[in-house]
TORTOR-770668 format. One record per residue (C-alpha): chain; residue in three letters; x, y, z; residue number from 1. Coordinates in pm, 1 decimal. Each point is the difference from the previous one (the first is absolute). Last residue first. Layout:
<recs>
<rec mol="A" type="ALA" px="X" py="Y" pz="Z" seq="NUM"/>
...
</recs>
This chain:
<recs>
<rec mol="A" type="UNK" px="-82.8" py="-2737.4" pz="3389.7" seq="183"/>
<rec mol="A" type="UNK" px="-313.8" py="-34.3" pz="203.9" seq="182"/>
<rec mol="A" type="UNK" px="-299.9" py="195.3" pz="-28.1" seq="181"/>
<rec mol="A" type="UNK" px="-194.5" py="127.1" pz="279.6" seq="180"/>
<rec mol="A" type="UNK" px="-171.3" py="309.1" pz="-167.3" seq="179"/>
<rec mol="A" type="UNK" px="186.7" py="226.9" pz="207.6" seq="178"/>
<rec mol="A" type="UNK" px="346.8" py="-184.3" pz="-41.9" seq="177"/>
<rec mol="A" type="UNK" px="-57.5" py="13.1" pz="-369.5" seq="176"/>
<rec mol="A" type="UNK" px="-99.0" py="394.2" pz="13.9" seq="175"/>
<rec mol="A" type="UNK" px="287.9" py="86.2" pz="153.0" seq="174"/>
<rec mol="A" type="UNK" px="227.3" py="-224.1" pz="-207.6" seq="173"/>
<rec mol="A" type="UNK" px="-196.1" py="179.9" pz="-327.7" seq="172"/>
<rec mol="A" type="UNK" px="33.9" py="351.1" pz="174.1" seq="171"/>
<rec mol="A" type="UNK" px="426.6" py="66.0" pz="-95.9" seq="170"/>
<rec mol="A" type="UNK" px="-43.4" py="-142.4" pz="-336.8" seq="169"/>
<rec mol="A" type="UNK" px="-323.1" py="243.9" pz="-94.2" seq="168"/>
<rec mol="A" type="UNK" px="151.1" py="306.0" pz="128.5" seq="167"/>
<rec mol="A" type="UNK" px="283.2" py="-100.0" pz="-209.5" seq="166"/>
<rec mol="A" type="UNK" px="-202.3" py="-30.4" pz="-254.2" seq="165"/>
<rec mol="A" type="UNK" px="-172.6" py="284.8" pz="53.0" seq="164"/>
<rec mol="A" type="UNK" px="287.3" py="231.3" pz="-51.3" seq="163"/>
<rec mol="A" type="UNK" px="27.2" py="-141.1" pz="-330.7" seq="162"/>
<rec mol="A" type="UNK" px="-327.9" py="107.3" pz="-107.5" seq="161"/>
<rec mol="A" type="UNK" px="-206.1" py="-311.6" pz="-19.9" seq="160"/>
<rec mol="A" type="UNK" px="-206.6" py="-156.3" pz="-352.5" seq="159"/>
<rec mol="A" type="UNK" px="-148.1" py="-349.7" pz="25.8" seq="158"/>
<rec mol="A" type="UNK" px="-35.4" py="-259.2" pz="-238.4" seq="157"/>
<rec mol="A" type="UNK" px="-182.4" py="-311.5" pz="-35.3" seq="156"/>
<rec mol="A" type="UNK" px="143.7" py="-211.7" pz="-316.9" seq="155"/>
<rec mol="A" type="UNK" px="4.5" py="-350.9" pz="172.0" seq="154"/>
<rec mol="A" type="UNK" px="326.9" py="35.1" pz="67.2" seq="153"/>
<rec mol="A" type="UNK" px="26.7" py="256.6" pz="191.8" seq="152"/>
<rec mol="A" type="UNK" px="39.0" py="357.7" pz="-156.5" seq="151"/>
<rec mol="A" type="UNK" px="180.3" py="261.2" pz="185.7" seq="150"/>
<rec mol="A" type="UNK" px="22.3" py="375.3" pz="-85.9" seq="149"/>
<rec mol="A" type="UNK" px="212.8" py="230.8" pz="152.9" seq="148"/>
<rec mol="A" type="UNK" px="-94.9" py="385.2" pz="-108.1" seq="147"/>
<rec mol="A" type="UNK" px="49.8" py="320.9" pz="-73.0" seq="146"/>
<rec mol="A" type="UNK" px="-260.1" py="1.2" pz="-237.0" seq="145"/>
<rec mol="A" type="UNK" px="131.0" py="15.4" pz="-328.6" seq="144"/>
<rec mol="A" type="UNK" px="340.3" py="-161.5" pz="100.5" seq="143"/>
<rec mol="A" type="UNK" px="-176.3" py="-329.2" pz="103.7" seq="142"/>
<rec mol="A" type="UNK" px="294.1" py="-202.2" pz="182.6" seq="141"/>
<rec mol="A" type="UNK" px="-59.7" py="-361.6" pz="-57.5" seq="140"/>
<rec mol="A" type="UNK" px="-28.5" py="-284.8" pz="275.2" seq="139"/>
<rec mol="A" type="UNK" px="-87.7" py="-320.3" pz="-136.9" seq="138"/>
<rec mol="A" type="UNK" px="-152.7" py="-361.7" pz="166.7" seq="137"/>
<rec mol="A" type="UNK" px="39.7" py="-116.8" pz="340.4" seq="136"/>
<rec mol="A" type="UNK" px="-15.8" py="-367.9" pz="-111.4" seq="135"/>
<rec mol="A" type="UNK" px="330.7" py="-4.8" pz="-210.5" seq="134"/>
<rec mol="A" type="UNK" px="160.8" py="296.8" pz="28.0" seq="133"/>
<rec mol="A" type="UNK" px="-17.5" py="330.8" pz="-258.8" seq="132"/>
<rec mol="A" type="UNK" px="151.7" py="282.7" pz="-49.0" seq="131"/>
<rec mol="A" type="UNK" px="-60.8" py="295.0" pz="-265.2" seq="130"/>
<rec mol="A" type="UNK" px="165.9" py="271.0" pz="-174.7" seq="129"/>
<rec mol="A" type="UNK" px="342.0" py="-87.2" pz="-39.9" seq="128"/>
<rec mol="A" type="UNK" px="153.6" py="248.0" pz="-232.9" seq="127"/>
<rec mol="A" type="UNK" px="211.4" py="-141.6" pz="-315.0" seq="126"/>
<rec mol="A" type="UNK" px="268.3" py="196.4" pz="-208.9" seq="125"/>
<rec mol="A" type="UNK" px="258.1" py="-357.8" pz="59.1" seq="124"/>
<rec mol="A" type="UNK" px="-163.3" py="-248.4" pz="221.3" seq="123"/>
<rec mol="A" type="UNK" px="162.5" py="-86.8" pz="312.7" seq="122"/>
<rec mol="A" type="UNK" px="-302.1" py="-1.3" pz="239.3" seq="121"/>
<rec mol="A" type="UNK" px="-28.2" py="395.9" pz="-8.3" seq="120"/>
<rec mol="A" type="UNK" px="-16.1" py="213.3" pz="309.6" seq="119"/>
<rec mol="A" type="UNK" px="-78.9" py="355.6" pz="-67.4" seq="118"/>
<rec mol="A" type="UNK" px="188.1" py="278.5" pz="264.1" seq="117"/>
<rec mol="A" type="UNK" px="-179.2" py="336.8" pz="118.7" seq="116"/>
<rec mol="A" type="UNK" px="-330.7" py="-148.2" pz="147.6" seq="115"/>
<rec mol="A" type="UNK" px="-192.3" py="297.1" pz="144.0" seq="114"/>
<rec mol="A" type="UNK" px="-80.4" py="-134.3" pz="379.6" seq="113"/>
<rec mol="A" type="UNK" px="-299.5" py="-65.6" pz="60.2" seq="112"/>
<rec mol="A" type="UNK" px="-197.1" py="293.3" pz="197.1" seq="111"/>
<rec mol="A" type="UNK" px="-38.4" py="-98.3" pz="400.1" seq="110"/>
<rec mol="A" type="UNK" px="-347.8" py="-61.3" pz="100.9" seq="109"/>
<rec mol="A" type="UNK" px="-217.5" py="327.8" pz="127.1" seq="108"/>
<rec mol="A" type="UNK" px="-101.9" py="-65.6" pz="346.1" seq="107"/>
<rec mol="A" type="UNK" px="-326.6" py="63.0" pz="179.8" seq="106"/>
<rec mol="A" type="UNK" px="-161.8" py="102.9" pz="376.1" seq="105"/>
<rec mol="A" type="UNK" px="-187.6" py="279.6" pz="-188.8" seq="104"/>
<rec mol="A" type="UNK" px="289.4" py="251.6" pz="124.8" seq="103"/>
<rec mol="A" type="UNK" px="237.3" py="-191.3" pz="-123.7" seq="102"/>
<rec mol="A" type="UNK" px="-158.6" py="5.1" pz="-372.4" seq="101"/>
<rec mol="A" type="UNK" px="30.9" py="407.8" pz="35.6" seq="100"/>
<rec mol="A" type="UNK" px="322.8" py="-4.8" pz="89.2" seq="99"/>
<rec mol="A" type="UNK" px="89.9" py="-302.9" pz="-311.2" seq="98"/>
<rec mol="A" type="UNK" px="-141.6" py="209.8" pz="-230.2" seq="97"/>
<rec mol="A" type="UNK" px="200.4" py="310.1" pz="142.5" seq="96"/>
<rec mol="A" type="UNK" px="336.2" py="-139.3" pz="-60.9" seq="95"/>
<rec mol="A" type="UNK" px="-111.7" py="-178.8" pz="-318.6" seq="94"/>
<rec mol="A" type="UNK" px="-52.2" py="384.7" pz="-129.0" seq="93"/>
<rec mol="A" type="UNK" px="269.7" py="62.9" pz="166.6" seq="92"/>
<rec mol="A" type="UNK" px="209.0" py="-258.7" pz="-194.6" seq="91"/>
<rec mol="A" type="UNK" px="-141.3" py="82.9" pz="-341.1" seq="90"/>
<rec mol="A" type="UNK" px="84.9" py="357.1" pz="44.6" seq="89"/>
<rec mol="A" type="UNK" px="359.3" py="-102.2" pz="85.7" seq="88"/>
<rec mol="A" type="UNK" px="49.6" py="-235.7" pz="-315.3" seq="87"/>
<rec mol="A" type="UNK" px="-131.5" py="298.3" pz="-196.0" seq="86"/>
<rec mol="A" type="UNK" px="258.3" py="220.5" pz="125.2" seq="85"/>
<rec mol="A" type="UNK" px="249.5" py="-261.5" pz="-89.7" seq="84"/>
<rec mol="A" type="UNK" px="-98.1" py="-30.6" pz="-356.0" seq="83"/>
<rec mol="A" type="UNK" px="2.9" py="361.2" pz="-126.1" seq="82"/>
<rec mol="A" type="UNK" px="-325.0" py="201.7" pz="0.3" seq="81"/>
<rec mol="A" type="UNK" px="-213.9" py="69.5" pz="-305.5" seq="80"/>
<rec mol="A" type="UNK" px="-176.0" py="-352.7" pz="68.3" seq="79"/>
<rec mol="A" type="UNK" px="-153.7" py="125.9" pz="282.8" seq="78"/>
<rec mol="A" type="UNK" px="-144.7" py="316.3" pz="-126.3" seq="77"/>
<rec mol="A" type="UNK" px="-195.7" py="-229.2" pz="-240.1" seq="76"/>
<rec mol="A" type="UNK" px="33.9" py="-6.9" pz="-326.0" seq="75"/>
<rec mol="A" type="UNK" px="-309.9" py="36.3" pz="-286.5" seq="74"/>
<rec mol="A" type="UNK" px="109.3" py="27.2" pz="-336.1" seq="73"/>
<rec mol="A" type="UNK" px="-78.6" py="342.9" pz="-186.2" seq="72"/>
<rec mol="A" type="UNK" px="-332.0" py="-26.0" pz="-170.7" seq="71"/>
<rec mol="A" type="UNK" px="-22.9" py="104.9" pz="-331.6" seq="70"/>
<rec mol="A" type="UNK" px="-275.8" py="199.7" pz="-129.9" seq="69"/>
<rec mol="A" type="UNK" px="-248.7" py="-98.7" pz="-259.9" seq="68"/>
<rec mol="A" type="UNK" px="-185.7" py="252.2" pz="-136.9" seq="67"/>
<rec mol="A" type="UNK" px="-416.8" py="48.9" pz="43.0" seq="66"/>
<rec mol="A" type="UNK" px="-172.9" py="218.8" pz="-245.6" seq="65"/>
<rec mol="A" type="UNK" px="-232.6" py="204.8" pz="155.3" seq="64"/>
<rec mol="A" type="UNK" px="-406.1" py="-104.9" pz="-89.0" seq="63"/>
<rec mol="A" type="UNK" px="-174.4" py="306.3" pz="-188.0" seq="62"/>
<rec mol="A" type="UNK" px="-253.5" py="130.8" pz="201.0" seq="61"/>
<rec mol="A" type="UNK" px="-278.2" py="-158.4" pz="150.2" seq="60"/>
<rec mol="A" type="UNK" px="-373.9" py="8.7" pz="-117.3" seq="59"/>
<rec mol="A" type="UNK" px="-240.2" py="163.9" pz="223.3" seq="58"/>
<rec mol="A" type="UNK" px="-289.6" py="-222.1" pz="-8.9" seq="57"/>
<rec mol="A" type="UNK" px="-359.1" py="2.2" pz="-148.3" seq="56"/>
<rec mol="A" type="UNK" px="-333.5" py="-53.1" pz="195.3" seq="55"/>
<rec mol="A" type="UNK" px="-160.7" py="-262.7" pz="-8.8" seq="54"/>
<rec mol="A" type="UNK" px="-32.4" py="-56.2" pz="413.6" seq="53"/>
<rec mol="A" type="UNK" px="298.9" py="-255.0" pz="10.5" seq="52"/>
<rec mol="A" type="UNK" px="194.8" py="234.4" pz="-225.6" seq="51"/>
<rec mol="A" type="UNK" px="102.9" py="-27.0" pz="-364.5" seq="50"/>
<rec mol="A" type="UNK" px="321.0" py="18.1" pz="-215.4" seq="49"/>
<rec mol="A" type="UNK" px="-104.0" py="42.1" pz="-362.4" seq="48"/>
<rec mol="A" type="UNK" px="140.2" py="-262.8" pz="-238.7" seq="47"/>
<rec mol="A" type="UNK" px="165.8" py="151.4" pz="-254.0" seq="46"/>
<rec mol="A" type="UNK" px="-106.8" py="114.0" pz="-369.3" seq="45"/>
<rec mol="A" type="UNK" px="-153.7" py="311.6" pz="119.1" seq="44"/>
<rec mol="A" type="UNK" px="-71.1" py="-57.6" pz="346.2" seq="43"/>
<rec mol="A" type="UNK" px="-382.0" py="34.7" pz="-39.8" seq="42"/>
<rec mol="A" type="UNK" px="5.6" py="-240.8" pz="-306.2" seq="41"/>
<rec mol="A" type="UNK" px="179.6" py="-238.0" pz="155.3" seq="40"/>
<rec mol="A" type="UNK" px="-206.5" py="13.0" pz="303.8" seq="39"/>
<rec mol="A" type="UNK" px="-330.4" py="-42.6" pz="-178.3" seq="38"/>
<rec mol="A" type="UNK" px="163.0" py="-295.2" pz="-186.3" seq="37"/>
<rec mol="A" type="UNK" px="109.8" py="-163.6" pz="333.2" seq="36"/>
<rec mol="A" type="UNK" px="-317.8" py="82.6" pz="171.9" seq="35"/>
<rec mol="A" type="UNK" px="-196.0" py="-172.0" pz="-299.4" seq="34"/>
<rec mol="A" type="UNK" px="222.7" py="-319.5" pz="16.7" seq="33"/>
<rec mol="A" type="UNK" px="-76.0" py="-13.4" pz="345.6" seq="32"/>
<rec mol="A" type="UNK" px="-392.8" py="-5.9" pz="-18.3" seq="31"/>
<rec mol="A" type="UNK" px="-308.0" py="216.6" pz="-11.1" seq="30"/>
<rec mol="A" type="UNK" px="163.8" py="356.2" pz="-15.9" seq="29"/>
<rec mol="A" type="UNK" px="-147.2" py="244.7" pz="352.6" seq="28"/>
<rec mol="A" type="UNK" px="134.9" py="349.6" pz="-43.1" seq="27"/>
<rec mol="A" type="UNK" px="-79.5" py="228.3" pz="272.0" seq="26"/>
<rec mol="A" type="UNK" px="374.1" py="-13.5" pz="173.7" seq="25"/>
<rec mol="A" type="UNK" px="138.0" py="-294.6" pz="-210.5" seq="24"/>
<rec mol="A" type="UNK" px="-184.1" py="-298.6" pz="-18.8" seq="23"/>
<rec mol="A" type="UNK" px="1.7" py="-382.4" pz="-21.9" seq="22"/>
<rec mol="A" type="UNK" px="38.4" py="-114.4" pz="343.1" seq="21"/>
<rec mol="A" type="UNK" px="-378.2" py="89.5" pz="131.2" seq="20"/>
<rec mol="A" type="UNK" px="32.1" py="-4.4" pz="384.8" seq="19"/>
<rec mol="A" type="UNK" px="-183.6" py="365.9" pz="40.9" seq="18"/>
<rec mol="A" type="UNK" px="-240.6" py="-101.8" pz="-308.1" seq="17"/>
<rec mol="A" type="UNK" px="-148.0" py="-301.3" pz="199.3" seq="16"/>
<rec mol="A" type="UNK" px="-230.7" py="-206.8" pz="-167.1" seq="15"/>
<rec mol="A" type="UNK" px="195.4" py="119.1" pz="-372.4" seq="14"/>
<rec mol="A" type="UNK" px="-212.0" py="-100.0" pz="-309.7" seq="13"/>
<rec mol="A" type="UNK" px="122.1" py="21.1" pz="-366.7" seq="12"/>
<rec mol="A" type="UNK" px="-88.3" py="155.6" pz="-317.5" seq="11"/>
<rec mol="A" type="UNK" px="244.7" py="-37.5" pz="-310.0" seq="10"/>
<rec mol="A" type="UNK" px="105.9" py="368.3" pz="-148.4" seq="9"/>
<rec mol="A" type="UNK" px="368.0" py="-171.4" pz="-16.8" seq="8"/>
<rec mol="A" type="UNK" px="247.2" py="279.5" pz="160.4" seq="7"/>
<rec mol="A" type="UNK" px="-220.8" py="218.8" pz="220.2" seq="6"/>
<rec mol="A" type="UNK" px="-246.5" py="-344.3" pz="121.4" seq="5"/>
<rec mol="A" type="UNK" px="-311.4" py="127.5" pz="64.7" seq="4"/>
<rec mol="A" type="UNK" px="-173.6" py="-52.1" pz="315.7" seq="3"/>
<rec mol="A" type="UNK" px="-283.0" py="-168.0" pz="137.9" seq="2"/>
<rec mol="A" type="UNK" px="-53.4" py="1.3" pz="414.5" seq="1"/>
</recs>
């Protein structure tokens, strides 16, 4: 079918005037530019806010201006209460771990030990923070993480809790003996 293009006067043909993309309602313009000038001059000066189907939509109302608030720091209940009832909470809470663990046929490994005293090999403001022997390699505690980290000497490293290094020294004889290998 042959229409007229409303913005240009140029003629144009649209197969399939249900699908046509340039329109709006009974209007049919022949290209993009001509919608855009048909809608500018519709919306008086701005662009006119159309429908799928042509027709025009509502336009919102003015946007509500926004002001930034300030969040009060988040704290947990927990940290409100003094030390020792914290220490008891945590202990429960390991209580209950390790209940649950037994009843799978499991055991929770011992927590380390917090270290309360600093060895220094004799030098003055200085913190040891690594050892090392000769064709083991070096043991380093990884603060970050939590854990002990060994590297042999070939610059392989692996990372253990130290509750499973312990684990670790008290299965290596088993696991020797098992394998047949003689120390």
């Amino acid at each position: 079918m042959i229409y007229k293009c409303a913005t240009c006067g140029k003629e144009f043909d649209a197969l399939w005037p249900d699908l046509y993309r340039y329109r709006r309602g009974g209007t049919f313009l022949c290209s993009w530019s001509c919608l855009r000038k048909y809608d500018e001059k519709k919306g008086s000066g701005n662009m006119a806010r159309m429908k799928k189907d042509g027709t025009e939509a509502k336009r919102p109302g003015p946007k509500p201006k926004l002001e930034k608030v300030e969040m009060p720091k988040a704290e947990s209940w927990v940290d409100k209460l003094p030390k020792e009832d914290r220490a008891a909470i945590a202990e429960k809470n390991r209580q209950e771990i390790e209940k649950a663990f037994a009843e799978d046929g499991l055991t929770v490994a011992p927590l380390p030990e917090p270290m309360t005293e600093i060895w220094t090999l004799g030098a003055e403001g200085y913190t040891t923070t690594a050892i090392k022997k000769g064709g083991v390699g070096e043991f380093y505690y990884d603060k970050k993480h939590g854990t002990i980290d060994w590297e042999n000497e070939y610059g392989e490293e692996i990372s253990l809790l130290p509750a499973d290094w312990v684990r670790l020294g008290e299965e290596i004889p088993k696991m020797l003996k098992l394998l047949g290998v003689e120390v």
